[in-house]
C-alpha atoms as an extended CHARMM CRD file, in Angstrom:
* protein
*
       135  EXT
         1         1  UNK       CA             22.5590000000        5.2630000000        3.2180000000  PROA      1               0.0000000000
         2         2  UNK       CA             21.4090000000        1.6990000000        2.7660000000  PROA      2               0.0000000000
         3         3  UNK       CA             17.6650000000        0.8270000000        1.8230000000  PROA      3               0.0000000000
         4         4  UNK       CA             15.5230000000       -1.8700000000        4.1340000000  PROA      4               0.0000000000
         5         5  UNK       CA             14.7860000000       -5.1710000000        3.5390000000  PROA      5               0.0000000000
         6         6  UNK       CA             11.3070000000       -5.9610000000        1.9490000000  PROA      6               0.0000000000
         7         7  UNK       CA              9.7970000000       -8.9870000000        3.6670000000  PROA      7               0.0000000000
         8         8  UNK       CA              6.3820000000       -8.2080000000        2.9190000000  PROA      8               0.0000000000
         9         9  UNK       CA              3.4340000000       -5.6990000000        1.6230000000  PROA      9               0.0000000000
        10        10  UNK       CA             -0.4450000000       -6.4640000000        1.7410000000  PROA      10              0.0000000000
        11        11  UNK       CA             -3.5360000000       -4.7690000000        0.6530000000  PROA      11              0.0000000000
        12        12  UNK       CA             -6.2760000000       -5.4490000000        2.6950000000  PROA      12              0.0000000000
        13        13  UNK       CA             -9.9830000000       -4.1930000000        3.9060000000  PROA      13              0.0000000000
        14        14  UNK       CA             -8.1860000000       -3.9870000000        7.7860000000  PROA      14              0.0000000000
        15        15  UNK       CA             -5.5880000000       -4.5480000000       10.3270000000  PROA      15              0.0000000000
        16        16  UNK       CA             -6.2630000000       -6.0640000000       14.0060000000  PROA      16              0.0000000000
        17        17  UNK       CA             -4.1260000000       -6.1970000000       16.5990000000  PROA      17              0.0000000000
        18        18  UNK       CA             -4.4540000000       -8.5800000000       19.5050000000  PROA      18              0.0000000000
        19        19  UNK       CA             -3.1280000000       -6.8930000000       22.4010000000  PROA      19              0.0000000000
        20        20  UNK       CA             -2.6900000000       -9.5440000000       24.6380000000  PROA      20              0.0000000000
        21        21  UNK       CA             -0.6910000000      -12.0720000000       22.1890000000  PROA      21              0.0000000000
        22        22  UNK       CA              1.0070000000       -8.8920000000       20.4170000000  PROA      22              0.0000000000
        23        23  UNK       CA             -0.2140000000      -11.3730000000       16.9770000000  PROA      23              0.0000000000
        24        24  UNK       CA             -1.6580000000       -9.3460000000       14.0630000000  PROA      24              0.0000000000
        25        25  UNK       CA             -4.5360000000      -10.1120000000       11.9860000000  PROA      25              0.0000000000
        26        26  UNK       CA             -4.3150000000       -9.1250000000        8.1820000000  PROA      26              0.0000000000
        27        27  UNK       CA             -8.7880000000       -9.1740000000        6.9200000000  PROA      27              0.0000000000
        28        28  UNK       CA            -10.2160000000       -9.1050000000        3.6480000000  PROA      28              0.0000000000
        29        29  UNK       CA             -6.8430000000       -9.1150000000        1.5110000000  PROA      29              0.0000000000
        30        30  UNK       CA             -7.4880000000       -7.8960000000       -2.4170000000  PROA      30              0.0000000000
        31        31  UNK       CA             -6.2420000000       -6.9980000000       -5.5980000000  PROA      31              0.0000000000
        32        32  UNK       CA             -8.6910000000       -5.4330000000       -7.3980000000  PROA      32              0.0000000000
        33        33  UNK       CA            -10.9950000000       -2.7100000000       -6.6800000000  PROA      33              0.0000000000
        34        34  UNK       CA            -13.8870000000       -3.0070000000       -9.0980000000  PROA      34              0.0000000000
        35        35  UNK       CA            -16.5550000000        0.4700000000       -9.5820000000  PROA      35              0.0000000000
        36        36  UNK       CA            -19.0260000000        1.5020000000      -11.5430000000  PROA      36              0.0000000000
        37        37  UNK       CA            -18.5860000000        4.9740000000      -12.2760000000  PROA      37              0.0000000000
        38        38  UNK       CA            -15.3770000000        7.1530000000      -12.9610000000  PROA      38              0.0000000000
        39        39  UNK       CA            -13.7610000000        8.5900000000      -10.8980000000  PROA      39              0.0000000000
        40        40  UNK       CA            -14.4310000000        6.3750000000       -8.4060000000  PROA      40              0.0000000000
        41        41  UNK       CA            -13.5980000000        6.5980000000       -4.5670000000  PROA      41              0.0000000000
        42        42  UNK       CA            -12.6710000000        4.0280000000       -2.4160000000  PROA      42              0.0000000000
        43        43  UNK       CA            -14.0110000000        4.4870000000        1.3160000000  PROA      43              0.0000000000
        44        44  UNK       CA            -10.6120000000        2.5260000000        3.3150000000  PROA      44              0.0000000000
        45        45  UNK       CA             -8.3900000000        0.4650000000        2.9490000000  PROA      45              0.0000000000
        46        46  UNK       CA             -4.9790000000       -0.8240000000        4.5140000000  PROA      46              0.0000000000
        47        47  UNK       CA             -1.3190000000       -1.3830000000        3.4540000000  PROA      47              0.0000000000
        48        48  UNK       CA              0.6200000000       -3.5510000000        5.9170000000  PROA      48              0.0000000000
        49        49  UNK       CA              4.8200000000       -3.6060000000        5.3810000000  PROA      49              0.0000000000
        50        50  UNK       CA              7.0170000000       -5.6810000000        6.8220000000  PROA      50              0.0000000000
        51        51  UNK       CA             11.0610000000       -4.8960000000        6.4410000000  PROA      51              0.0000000000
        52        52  UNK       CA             13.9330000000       -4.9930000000        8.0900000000  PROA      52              0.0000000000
        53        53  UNK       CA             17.1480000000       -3.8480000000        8.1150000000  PROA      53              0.0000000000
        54        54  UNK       CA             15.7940000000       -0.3730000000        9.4510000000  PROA      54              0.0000000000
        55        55  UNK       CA             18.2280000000        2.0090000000       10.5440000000  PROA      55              0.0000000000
        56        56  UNK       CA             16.6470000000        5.2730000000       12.8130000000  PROA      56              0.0000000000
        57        57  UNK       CA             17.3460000000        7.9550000000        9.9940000000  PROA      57              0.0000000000
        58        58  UNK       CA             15.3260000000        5.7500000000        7.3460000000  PROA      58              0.0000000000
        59        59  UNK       CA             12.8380000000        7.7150000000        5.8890000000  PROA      59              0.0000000000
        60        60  UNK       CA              9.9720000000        5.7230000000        4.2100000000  PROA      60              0.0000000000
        61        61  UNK       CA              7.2360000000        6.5860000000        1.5710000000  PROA      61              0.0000000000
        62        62  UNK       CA              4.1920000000        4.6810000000        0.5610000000  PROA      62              0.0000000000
        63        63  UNK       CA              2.2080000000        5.9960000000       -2.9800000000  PROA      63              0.0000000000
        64        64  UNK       CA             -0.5460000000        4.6160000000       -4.8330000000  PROA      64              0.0000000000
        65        65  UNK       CA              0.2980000000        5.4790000000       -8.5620000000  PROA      65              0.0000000000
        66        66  UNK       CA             -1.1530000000        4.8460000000      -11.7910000000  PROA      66              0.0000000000
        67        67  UNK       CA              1.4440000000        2.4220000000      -14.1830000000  PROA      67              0.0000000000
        68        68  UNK       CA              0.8800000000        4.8550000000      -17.1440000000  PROA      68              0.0000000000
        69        69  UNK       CA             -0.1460000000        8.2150000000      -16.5280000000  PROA      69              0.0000000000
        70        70  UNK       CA              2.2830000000        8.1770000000      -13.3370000000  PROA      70              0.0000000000
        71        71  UNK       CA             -0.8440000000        9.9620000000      -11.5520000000  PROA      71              0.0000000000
        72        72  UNK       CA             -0.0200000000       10.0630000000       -7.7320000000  PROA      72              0.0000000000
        73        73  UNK       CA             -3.8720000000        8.9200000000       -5.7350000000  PROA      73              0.0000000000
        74        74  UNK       CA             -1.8900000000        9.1000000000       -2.4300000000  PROA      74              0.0000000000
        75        75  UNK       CA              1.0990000000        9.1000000000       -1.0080000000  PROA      75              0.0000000000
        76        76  UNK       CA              2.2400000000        9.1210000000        2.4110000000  PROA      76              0.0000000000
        77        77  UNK       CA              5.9710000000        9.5090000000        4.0610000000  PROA      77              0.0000000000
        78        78  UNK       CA              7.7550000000        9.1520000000        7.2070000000  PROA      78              0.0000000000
        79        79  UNK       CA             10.8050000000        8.2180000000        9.2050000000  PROA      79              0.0000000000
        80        80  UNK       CA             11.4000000000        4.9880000000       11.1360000000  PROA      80              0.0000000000
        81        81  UNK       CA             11.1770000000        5.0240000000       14.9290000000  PROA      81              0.0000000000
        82        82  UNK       CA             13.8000000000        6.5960000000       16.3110000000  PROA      82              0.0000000000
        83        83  UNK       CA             14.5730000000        3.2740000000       18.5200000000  PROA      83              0.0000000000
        84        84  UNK       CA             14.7590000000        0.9620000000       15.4720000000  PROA      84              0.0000000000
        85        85  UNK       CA             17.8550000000       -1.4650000000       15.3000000000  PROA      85              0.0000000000
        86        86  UNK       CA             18.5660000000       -3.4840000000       12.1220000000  PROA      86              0.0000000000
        87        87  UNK       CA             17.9060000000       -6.3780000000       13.4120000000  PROA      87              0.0000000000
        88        88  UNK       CA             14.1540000000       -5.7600000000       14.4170000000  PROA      88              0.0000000000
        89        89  UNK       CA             11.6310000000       -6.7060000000       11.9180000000  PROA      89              0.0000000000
        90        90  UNK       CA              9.3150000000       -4.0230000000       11.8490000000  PROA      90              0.0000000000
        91        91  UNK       CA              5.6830000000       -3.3300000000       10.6080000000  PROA      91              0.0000000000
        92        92  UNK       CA              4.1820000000       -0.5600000000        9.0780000000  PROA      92              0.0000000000
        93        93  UNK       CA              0.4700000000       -0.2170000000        8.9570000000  PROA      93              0.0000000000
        94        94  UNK       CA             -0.9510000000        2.7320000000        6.8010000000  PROA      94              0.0000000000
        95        95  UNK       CA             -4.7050000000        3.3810000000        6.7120000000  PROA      95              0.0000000000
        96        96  UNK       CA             -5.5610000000        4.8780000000        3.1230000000  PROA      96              0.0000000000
        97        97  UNK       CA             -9.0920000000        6.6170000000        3.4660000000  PROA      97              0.0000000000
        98        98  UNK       CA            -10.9900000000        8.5740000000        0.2830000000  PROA      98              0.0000000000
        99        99  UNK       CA             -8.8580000000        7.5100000000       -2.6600000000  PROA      99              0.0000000000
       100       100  UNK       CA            -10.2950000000        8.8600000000       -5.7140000000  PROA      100             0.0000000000
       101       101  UNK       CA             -9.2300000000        6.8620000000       -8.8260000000  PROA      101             0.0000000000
       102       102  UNK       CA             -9.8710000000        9.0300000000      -12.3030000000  PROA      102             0.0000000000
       103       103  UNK       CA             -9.7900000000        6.1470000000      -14.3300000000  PROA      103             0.0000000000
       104       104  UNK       CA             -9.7500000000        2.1560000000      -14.1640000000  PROA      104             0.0000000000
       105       105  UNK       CA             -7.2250000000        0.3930000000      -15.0870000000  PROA      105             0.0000000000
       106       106  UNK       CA             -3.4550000000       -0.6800000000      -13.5800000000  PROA      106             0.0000000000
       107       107  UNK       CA             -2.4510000000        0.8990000000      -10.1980000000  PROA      107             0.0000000000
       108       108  UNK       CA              0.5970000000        0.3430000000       -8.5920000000  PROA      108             0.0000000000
       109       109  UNK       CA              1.0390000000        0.0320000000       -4.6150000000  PROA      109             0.0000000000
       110       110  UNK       CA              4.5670000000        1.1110000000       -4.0130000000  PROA      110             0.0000000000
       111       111  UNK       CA              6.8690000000        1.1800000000       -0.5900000000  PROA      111             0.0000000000
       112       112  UNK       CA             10.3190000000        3.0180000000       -0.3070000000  PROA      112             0.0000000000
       113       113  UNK       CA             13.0830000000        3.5620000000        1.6500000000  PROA      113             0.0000000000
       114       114  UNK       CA             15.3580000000        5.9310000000        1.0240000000  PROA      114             0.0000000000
       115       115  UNK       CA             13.9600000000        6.7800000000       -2.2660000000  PROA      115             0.0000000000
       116       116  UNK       CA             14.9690000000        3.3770000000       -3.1270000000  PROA      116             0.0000000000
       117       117  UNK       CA             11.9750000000        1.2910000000       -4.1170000000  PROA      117             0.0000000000
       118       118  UNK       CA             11.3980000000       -1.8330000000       -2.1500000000  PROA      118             0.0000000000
       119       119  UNK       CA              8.0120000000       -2.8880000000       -3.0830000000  PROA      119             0.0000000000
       120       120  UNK       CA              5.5660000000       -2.6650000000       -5.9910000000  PROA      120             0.0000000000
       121       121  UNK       CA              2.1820000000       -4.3030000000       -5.8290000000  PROA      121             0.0000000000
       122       122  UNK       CA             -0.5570000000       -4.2380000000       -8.7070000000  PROA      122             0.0000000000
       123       123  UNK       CA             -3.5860000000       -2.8550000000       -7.8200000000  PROA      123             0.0000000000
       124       124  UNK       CA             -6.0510000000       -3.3360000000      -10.5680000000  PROA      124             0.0000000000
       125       125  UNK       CA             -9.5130000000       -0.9260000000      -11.1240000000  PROA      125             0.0000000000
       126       126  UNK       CA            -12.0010000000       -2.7140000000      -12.8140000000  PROA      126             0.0000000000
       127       127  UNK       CA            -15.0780000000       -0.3760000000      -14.5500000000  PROA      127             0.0000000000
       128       128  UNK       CA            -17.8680000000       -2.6530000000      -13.5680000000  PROA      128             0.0000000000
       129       129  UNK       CA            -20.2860000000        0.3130000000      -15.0980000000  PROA      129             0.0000000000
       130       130  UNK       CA            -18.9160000000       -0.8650000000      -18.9090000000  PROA      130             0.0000000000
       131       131  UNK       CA            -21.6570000000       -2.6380000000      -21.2970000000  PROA      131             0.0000000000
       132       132  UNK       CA            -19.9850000000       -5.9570000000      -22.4070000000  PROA      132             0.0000000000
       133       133  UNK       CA            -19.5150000000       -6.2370000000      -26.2180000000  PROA      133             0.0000000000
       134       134  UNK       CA            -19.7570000000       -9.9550000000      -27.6480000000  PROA      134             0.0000000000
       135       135  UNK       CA            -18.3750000000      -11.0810000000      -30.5280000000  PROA      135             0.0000000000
């Protein structure tokens, strides 16, 4: 079965939608999540996907991994709406709430489709808790 189309993925504080233009609004974008303790939780955030290319049997997965210990903070999975054509760009929004990092460090955001991977995204976890050492 063929994989999506990435267009786009964004890590932000939160996702508006204006009703009454059908335009979305994308707020506080980021890239690094910065505590100052270990493990640390983070309250929310949102991941917002674009792709296309979506066929009604694609199942997606979202996961926020760690790049060397390959520990899983979340993951979420679906399938596309069932009335999804391949010519429709579509958007995925997925509210993360409560993710509980065990260490700082590199994260990666990652999006598949049909366990093909279509996006990876650093997401970096800076210990802001650590005494600076000067040289």
């Amino acid at each position: 079965m063929a994989a999506p189309v990435p267009i786009a993925m964004i890590v932000c504080d939160d996702v508006y939608k204006d009703m009454s233009s059908g335009k979305t609004a994308l707020i506080g974008l980021f890239n690094n999540i910065s505590a100052s303790k270990f493990p640390a939780t983070h309250g929310r955030c949102c991941v917002f996907v674009t792709v296309t290319d979506v066929r009604p049997e694609t199942e997606f997965r979202l996961r926020v991994v760690h790049s060397e210990t390959e520990h899983v903070v979340v993951e979420a999975k679906g399938p596309a709406p069932k009335q999804t054509t391949p010519l429709q760009v579509c958007d995925f929004c997925f509210q993360l709430a409560g993710m509980r990092f065990p260490e700082p460090g590199l994260y990666f955001v990652e999006f598949w489709g049909n366990d093909k991977l279509l996006f990876q995204r650093p997401l970096r976890l800076i210990d802001t808790g650590k005494p600076q050492t000067t040289g």
